[in-house]
LONUVEX-973655 format. One record per residue: x, y, z of N, C-alpha, C in turn. Coordinates in steps of 0.001 Angstrom, whole numbers, always signed. Layout:
       npx       npy       npz      capx      capy      capz       cpx       cpy       cpz
         X         Y         Z         X         Y         Z         X         Y         Z
...
This chain:
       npx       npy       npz      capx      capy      capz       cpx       cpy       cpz
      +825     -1189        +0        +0        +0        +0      +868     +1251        +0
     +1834     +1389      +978     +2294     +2680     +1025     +3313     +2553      -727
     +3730     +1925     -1173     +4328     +2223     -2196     +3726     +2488     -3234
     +2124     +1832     -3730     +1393     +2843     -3727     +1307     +4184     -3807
     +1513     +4302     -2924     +1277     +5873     -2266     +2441     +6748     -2858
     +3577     +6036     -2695     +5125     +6786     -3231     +4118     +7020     -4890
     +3946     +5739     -5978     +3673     +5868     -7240     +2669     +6833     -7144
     +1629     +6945     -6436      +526     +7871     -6789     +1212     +9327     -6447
     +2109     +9664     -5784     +2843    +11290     -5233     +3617    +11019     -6374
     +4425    +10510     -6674     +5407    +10628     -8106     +4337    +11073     -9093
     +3296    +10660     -9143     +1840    +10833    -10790     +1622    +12101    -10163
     +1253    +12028     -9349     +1126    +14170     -8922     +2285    +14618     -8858
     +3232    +14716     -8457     +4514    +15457     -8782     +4574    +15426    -10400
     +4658    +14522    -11311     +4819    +14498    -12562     +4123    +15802    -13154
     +3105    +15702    -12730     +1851    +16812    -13437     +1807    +17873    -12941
     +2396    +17982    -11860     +2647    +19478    -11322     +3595    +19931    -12046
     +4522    +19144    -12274     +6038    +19591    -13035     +4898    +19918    -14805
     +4164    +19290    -15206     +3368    +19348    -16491     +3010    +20356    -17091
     +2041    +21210    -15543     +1233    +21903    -15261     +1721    +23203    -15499
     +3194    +23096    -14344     +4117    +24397    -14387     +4963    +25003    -15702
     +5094    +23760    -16172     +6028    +23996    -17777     +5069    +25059    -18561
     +3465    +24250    -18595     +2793    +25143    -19240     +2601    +26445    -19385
     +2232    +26869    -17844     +1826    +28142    -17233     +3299    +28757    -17647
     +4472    +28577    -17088     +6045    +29399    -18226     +6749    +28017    -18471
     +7187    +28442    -19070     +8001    +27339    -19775     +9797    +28486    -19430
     +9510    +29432    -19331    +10518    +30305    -18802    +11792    +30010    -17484
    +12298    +30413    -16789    +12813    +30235    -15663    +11982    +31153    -14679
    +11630    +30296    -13737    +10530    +30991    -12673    +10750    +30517    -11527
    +11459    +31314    -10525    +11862    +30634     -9796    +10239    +30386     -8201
     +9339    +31380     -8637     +8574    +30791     -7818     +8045    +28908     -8283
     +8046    +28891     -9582     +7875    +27770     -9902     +8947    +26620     -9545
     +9766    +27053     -9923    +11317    +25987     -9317    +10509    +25479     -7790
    +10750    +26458     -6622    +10356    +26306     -5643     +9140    +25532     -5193
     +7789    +25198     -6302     +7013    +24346     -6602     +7424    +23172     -6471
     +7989    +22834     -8161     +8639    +21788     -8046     +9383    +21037     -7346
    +10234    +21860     -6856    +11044    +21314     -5282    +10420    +20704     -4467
     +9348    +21617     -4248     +8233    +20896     -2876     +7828    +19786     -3498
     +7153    +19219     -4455     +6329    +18179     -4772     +7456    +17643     -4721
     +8910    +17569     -5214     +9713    +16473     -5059    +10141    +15827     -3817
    +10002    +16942     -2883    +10488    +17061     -1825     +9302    +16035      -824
     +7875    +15963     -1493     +6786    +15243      -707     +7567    +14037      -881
     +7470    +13981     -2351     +7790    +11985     -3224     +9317    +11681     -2130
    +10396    +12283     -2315    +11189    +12287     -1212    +10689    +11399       -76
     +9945    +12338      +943     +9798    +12264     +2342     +8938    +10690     +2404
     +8073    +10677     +1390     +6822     +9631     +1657     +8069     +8007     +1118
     +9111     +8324      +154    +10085     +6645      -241    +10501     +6955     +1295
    +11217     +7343     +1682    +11935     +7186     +2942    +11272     +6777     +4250
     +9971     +7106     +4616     +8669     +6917     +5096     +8372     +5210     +4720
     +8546     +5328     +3429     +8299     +3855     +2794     +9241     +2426     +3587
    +10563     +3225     +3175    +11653     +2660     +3607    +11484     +1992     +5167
    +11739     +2895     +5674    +11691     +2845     +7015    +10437     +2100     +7698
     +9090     +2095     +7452     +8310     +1209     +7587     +8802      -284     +7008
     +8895      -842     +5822     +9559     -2143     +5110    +10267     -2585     +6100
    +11534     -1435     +6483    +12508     -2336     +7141    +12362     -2398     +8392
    +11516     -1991     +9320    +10694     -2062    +10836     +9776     -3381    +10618
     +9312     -3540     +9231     +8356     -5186     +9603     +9635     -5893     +9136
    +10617     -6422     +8141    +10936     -7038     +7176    +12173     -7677     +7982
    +13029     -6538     +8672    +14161     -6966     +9711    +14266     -8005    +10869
    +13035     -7953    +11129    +13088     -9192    +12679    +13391    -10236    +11393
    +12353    -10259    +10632    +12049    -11377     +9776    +13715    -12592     +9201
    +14206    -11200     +8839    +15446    -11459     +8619    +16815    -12210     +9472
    +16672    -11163    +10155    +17492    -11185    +11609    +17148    -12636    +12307
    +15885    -13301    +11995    +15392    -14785    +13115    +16235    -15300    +11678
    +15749    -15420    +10298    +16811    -16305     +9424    +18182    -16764     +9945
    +18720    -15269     +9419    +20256    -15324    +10076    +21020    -16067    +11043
    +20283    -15048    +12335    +20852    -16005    +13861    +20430    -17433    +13890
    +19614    -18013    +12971    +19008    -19506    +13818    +19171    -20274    +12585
């Protein structure tokens, strides 16, 4: 589910980046600063991702290993 979630924020980040080209296609730096942020969500939510995976996935591992 949450990765998911990463693909569905990457499909909105994509289209924001889409959206903004349209409106200038120029250098804009309020727009830059846009873009940043939406990358900056997709960012926060893989690492979010991450870090959940490896909180269930590690014991899992870790009982392999030792035993």
């Amino acid at each position: 589910m949450l990765c998911g979630n990463v693909i569905a924020l990457e499909m909105i980040n994509s289209a924001i980046e889409m959206i903004s080209d349209i409106i200038d296609s120029n250098h804009n730096t309020k727009i830059k600063q846009i873009k940043d942020c939406a990358a900056g969500f997709v960012l926060i939510m893989s690492i979010i991702t991450l870090i959940i995976g490896l909180w269930i996935l590690v014991p899992y591992i870790l009982e392999i290993f030792l035993n």
